[in-house]
C-alpha positions as CSV (number, residue, x, y, z in Angstrom):
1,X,37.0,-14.2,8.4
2,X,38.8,-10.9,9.5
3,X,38.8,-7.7,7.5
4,X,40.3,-4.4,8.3
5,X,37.6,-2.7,6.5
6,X,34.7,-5.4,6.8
7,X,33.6,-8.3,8.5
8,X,31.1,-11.4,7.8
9,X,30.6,-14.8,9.5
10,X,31.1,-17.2,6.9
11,X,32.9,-17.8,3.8
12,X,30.9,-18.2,0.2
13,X,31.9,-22.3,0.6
14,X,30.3,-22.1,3.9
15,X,26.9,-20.6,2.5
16,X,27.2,-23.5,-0.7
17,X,24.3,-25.8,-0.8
18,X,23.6,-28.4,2.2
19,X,26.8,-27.2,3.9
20,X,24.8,-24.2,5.0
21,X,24.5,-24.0,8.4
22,X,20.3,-23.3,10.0
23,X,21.2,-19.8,11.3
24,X,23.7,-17.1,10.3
25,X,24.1,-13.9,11.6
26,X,26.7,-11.7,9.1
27,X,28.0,-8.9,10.6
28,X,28.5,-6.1,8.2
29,X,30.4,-2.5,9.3
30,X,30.5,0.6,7.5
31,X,33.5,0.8,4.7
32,X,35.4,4.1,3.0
33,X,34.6,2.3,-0.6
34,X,34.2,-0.7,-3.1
35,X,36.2,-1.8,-5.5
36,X,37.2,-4.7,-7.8
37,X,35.8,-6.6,-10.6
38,X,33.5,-9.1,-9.6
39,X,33.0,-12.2,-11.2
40,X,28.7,-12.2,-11.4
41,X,27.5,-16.2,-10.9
42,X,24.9,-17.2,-14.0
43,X,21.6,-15.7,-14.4
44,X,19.2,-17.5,-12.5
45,X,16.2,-17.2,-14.6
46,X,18.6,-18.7,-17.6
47,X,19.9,-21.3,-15.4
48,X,16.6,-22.8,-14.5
49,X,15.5,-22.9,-18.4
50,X,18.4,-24.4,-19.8
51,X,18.1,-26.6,-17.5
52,X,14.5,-27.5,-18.5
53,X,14.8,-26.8,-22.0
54,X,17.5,-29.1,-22.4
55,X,15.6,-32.1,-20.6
56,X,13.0,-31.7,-23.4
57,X,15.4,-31.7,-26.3
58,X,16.3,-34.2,-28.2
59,X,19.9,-34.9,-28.1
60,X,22.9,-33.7,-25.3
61,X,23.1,-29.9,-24.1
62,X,26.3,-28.9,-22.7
63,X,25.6,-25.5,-20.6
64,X,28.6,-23.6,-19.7
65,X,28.8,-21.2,-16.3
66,X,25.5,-22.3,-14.8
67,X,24.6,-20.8,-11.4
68,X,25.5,-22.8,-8.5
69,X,22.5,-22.1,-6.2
70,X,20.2,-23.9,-3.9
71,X,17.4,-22.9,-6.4
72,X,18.6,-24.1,-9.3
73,X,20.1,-27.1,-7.3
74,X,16.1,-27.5,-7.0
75,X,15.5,-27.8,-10.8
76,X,18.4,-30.2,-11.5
77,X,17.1,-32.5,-8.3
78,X,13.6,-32.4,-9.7
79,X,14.7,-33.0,-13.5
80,X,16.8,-35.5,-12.3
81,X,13.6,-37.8,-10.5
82,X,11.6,-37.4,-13.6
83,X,14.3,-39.6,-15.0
84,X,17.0,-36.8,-16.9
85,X,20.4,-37.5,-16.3
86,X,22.1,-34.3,-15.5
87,X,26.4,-34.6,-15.1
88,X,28.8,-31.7,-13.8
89,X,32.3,-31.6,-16.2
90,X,34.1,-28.5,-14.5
91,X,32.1,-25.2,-15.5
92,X,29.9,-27.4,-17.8
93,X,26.5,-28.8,-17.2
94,X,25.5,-31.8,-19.1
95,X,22.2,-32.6,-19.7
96,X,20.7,-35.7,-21.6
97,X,17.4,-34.6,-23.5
98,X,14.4,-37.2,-23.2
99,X,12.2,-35.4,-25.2
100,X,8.9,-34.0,-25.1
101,X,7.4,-37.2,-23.7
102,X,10.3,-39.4,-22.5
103,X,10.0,-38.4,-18.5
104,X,9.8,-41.4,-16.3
105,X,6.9,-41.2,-13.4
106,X,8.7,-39.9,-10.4
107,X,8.1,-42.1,-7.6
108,X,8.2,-39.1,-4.8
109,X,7.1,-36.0,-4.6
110,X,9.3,-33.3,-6.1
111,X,10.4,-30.9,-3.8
112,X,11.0,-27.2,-5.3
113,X,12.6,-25.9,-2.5
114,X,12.5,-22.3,-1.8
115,X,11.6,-22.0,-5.9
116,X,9.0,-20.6,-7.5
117,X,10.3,-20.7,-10.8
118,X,10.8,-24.3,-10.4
119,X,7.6,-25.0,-9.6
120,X,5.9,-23.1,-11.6
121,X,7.3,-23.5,-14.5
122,X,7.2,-27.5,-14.2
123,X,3.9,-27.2,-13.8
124,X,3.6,-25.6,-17.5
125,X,6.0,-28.4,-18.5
126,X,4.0,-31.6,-16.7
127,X,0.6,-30.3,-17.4
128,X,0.7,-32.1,-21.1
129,X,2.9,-34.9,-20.3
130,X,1.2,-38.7,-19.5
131,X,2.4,-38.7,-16.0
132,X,1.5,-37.3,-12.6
133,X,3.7,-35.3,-10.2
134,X,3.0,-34.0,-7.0
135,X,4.6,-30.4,-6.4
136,X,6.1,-29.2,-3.3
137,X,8.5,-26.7,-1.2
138,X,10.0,-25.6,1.5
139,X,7.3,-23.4,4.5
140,X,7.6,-20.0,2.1
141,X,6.9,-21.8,-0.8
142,X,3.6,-23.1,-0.3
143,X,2.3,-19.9,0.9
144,X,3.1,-18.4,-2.4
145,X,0.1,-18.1,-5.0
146,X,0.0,-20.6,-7.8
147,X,-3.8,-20.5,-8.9
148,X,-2.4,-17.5,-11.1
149,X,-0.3,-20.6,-13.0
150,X,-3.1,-23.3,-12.7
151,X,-6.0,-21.1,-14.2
152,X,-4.6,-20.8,-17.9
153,X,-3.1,-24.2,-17.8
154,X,-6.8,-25.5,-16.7
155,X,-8.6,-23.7,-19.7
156,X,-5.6,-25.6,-22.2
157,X,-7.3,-28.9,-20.6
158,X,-5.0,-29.4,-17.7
159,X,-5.4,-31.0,-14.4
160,X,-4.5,-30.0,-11.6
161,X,-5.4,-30.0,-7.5
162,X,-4.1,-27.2,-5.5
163,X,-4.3,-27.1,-1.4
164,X,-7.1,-24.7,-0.5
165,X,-7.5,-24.3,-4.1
166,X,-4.5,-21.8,-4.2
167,X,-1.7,-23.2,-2.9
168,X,1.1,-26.1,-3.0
169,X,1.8,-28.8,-2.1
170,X,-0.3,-29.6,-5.9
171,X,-0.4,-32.2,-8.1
172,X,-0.1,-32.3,-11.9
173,X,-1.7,-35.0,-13.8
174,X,-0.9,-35.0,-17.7
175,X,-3.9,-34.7,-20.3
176,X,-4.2,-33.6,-23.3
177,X,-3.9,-29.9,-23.9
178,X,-5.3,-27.5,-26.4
179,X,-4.7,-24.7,-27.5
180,X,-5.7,-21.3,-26.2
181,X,-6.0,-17.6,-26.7
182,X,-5.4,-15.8,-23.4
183,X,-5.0,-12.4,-21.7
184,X,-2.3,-11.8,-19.2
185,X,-3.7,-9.9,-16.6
186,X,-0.3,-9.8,-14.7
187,X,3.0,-8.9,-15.8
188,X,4.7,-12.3,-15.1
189,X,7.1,-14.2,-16.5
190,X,6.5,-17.5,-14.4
191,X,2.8,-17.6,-15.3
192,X,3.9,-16.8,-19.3
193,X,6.4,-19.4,-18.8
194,X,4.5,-21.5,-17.7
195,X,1.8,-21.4,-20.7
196,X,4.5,-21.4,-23.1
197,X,5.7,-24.6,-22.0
198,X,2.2,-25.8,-22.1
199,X,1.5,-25.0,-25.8
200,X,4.5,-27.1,-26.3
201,X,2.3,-30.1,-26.1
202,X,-1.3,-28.5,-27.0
203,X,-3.0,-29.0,-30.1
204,X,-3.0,-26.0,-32.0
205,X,-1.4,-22.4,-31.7
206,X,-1.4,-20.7,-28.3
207,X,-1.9,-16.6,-28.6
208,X,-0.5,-14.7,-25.2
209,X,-1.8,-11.0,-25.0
210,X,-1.9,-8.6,-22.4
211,X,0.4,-8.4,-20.1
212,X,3.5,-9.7,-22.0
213,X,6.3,-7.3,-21.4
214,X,8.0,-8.9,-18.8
215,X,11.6,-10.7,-19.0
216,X,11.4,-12.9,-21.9
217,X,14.1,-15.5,-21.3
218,X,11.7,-18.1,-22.3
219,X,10.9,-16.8,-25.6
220,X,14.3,-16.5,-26.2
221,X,16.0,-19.6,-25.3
222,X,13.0,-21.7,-26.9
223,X,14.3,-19.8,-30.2
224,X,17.6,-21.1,-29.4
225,X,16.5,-24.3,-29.0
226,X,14.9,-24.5,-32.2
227,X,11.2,-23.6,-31.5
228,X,9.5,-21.5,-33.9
229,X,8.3,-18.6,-31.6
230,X,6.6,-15.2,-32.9
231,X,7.2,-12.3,-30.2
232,X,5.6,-9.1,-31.7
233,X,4.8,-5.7,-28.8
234,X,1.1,-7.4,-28.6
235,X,1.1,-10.5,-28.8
236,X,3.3,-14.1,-28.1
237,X,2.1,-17.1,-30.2
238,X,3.3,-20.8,-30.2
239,X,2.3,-23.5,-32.3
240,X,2.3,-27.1,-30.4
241,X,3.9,-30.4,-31.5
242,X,7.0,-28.4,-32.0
243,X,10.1,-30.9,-31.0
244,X,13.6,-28.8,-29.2
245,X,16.9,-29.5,-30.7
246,X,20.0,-29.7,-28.0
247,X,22.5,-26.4,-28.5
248,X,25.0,-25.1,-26.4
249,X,23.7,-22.8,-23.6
250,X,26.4,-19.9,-22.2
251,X,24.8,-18.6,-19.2
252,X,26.4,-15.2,-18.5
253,X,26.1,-13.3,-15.0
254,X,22.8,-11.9,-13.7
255,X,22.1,-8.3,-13.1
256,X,20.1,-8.9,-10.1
257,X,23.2,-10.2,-8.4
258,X,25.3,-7.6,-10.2
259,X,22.5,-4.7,-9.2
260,X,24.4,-5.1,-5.3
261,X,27.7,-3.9,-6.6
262,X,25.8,-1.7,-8.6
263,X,24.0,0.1,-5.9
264,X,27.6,-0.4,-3.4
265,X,29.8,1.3,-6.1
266,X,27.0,4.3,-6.4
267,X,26.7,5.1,-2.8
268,X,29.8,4.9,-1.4
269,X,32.1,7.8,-2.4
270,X,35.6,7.1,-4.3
271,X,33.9,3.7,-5.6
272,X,34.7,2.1,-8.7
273,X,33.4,-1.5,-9.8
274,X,34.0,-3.4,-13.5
275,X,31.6,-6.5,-14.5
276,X,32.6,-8.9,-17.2
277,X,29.8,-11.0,-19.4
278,X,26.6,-10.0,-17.2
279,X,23.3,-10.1,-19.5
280,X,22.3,-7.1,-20.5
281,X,18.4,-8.2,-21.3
282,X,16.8,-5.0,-22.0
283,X,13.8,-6.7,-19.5
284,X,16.2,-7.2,-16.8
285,X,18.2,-4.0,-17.0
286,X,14.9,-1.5,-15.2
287,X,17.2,-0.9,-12.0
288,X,20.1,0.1,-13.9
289,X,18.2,2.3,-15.7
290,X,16.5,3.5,-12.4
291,X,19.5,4.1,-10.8
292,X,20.7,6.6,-14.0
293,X,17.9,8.5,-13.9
294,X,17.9,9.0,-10.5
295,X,22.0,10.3,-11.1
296,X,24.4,7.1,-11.5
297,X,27.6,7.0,-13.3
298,X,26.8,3.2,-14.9
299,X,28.1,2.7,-18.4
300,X,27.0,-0.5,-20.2
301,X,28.4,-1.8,-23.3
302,X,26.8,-4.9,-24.9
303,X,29.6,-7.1,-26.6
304,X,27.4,-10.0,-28.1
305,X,23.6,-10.0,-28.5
306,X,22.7,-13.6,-29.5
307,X,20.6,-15.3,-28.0
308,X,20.7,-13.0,-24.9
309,X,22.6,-9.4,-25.2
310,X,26.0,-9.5,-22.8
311,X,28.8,-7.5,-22.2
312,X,30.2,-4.8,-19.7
313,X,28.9,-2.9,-16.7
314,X,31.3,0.0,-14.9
315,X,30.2,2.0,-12.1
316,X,31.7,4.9,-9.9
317,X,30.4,6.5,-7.4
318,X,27.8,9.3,-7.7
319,X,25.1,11.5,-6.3
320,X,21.8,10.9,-6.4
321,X,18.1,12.2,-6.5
322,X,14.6,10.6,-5.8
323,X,13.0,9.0,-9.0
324,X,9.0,7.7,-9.2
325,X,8.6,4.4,-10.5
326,X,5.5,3.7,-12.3
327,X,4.2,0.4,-12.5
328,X,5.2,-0.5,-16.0
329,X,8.8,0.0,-15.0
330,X,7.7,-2.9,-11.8
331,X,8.3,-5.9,-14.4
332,X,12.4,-5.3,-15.4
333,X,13.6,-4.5,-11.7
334,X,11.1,-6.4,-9.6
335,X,13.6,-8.0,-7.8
336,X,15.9,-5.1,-7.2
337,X,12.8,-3.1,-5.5
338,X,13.9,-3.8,-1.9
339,X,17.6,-2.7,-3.1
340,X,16.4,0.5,-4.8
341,X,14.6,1.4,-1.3
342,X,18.0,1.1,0.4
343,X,19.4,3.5,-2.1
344,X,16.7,5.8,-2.3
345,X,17.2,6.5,1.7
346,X,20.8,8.6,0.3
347,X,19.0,9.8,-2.7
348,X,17.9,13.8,-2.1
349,X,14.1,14.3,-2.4
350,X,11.4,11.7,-3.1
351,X,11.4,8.4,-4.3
352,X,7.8,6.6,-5.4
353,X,7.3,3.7,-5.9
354,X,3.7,2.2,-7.0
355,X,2.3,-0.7,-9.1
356,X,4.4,-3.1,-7.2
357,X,1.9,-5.0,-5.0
358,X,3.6,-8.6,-6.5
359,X,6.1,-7.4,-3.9
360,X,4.0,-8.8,-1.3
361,X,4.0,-12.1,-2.4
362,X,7.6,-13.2,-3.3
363,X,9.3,-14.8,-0.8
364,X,8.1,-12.8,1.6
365,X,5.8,-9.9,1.8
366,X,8.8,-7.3,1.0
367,X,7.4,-4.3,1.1
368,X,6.6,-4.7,4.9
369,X,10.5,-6.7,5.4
370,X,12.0,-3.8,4.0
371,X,9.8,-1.2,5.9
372,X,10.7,-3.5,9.3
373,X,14.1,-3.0,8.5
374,X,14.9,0.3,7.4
375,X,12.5,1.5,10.5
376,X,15.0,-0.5,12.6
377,X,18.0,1.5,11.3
378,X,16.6,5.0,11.8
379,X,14.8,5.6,8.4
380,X,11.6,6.4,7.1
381,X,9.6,4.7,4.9
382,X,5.7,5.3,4.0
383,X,4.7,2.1,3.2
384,X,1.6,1.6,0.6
385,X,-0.5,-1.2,-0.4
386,X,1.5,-1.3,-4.3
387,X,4.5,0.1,-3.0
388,X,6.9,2.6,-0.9
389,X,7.4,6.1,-0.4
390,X,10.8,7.5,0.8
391,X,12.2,10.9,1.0
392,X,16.0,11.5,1.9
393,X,18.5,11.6,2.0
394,X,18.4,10.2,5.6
395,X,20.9,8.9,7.9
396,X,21.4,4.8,8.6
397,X,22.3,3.6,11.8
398,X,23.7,0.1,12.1
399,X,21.1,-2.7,14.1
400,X,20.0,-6.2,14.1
401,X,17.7,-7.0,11.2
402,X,15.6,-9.4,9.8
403,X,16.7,-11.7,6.5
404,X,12.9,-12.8,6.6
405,X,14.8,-16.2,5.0
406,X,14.2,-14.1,1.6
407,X,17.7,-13.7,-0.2
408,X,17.1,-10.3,-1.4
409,X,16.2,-8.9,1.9
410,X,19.7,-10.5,3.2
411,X,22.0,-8.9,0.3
412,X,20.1,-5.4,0.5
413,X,20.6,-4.9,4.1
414,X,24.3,-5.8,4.2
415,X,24.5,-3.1,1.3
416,X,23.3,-0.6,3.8
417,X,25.3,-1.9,6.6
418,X,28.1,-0.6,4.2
419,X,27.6,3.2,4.7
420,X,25.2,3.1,8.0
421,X,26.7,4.2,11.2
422,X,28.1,1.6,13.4
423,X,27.7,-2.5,13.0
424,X,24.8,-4.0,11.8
425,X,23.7,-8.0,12.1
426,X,22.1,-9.7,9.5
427,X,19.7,-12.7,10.8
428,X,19.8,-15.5,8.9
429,X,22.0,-14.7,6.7
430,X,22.6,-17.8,4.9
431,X,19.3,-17.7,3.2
432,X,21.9,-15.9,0.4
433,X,22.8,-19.5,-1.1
434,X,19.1,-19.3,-2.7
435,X,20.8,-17.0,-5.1
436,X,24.1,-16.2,-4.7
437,X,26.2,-19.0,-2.1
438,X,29.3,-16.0,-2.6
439,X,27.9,-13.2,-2.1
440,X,29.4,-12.9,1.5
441,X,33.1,-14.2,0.2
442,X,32.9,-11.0,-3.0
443,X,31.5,-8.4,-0.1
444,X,34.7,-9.5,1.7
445,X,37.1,-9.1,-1.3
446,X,35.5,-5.7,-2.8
447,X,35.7,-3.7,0.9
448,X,39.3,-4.8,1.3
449,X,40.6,-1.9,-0.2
């Protein structure tokens, strides 16, 4: 498609699902301004847990706006050969509960995809269920760490092989599960997911403590679901034997795909974007809050707070100035950290980043992807083992870069090809369907102006 103002190589239906072609390159040129109110697809970490949360209740959960994406495409498929019967009515997701132990032996392996939240947090689920599944993805996937997951869940009594004794593809073999007290040592929602879903089935009450200040999406929709949960600043406990009631799941937007308009509407001058319904999760807001320190006109106002706060985000554009992030800050904008180093190259002075070494191991290592790429526009960056240091504001010039197949690294990029100098070539660009299938198709319609 043709734009006076922008240009990109495929449409958002393109991009959907297994109509995605193997190799993309978008082209993305420099635009006077955003503007528009963007509809913001579901949250993603809400998707995937309604979606499991509901296969474990006990009666029919109708979820309403669920995202549409190749990973959570990978938690339905999954779901679905463990024997869950999962319909699409329109914007609603129906899902048929089973139970706690009403999953039927899968006969294949079940194939996570590019996700590690699917995987890991099935094999919290499957750990205390009388079945055995073998666990695998797609080539990034099973280089990502999972004996983080597998140690906890091994101390509650649970079994499982892991290749190399770290990696998938792994097998989960159900056994019974007791109770533990154990100490987070990373800030990570997937590995506290994970346990929590375990103490489901364990005999006793679990106690997590330590690192427990990461999103808590879990902790909230098993409330909604009917499972008595205490959350107190120290500690998480869980009692097991506890059965899920089916209730209605809304799923509104998510911040990490509204964090791209966020950071367009900031940088480029005479900008002005409105967002409807986006979760306002105080653990998922840390680059909005980033982003206002560091100078941002962003205004949030939360209409509803239950079970997740939502409501309104308007931006315009502003000028900024370098921030450091410390490393509690990492957990609430861990995803947006390859974003916030694209807007810290227009921010005046220095911008630190450190305690964010989990950066390395997502879907790919993205401290060096984002280093590889901003070098190959003209920027700086002092890369460090936890994190980045830039200074700016500096000067972008458009080139060819690398998606690295990781989503984030696709949508940050074609941000700055928005205000670099010339034309700039996203490779692989239709690793964006992981998350967000029209992401391409909104970029289009907000640089239209």
């Amino acid at each position: 498609m043709t734009h006076r103002s922008n240009l990109v190589s495929a449409d958002s239906t393109t991009l959907r699902g297994a109509a995605s072609p193997s190799r993309l390159v978008a082209t993305v040129v420099p635009v006077a301004r955003v503007e528009g109110s963007p509809t913001i697809p579901g949250d993603k970490s809400i998707s995937h847990r309604s979606l499991i949360l509901g296969a474990i209740a006990g009666g029919v959960t109708e979820i309403t706006d669920i995202l549409e994406s190749e990973d959570v495409q990978s938690t339905a498929a999954c779901l679905q050969k463990l024997g869950v019967h999962i319909t699409k009515v329109g914007e609603r997701t129906i899902v048929n509960g089973r139970g706690m132990n009403g999953f039927s032996q899968a006969t294949n392996a079940l194939d996570c995809g590019n996700s590690g939240t699917t995987m890991r947090l099935l094999m919290g689920l499957l750990s205390g269920m009388g079945l055995e599944a073998e666990l695998t993805g797609d080539a990034s996937l099973v280089r990502r760490p999972m004996k983080r997951v597998a140690e906890p869940l091994r101390q509650m009594g649970a079994k499982l092989l892991l290749s190399r004794e770290q990696f998938a593809p792994l097998t989960v073999s159900g056994a019974p599960l007791k109770a533990i007290r154990y100490d987070l040592k990373i800030a990570s929602a997937q590995v506290k997911s994970a346990i929590l879903l375990a103490a489901l089935s364990a005999d006793g009450e679990t106690e997590i403590t330590g690192e427990i200040h990461s999103r808590d999406h879990t902790e909230r929709m098993l409330h909604h679901f009917g499972v008595a949960i205490d959350v107190s600043a120290t500690a998480i406990r869980l009692r097991g034997g506890q059965s899920l009631q089916a209730t209605p799941v809304h799923v509104p937007g998510d911040p990490s795909t509204a964090a791209f308009w966020i950071a367009a509407a900031t940088l480029l001058p005479g900008s002005r974007v409105r967002m409807e319904n986006v979760s306002l999760n105080p653990t998922r807001i840390g680059f909005i809050r980033a982003l206002q320190r560091m100078g941002a006109n962003i205004v949030l106002d939360v209409t509803s707070e239950h079970p997740e706060p939502v409501g309104r985000i308007e931006v315009r554009s502003a000028t900024l100035k370098g921030v450091t992030i410390t490393e509690a800050e990492v957990p609430s904008l861990i995803d947006e950290l390859p974003l916030l180093a694209v807007a810290a190259t227009q921010a005046l002075g220095e911008t630190l980043v450190e305690g964010a070494a989990e950066l390395r191991v997502k879907e790919t290592d993205r401290i060096d992807a984002v280093a590889t790429n901003l070098r190959a526009m003209g920027a700086e960056m002092e890369v460090r083992a936890d994190g980045y240091r830039i200074v700016g504001l500096q000067t972008l010039h458009g080139a060819t870069v690398r998606s690295f197949h990781d989503h984030r690294i696709a949508m940050a990029f074609s941000i700055a090809g928005l205000f670099a100098t010339g034309q700039t070539l996203i490779e692989d660009a239709q690793c964006v369907a992981i998350s967000y299938p029209e992401f391409y198709g909104t970029l289009a319609e907000l640089t239209r102006t």
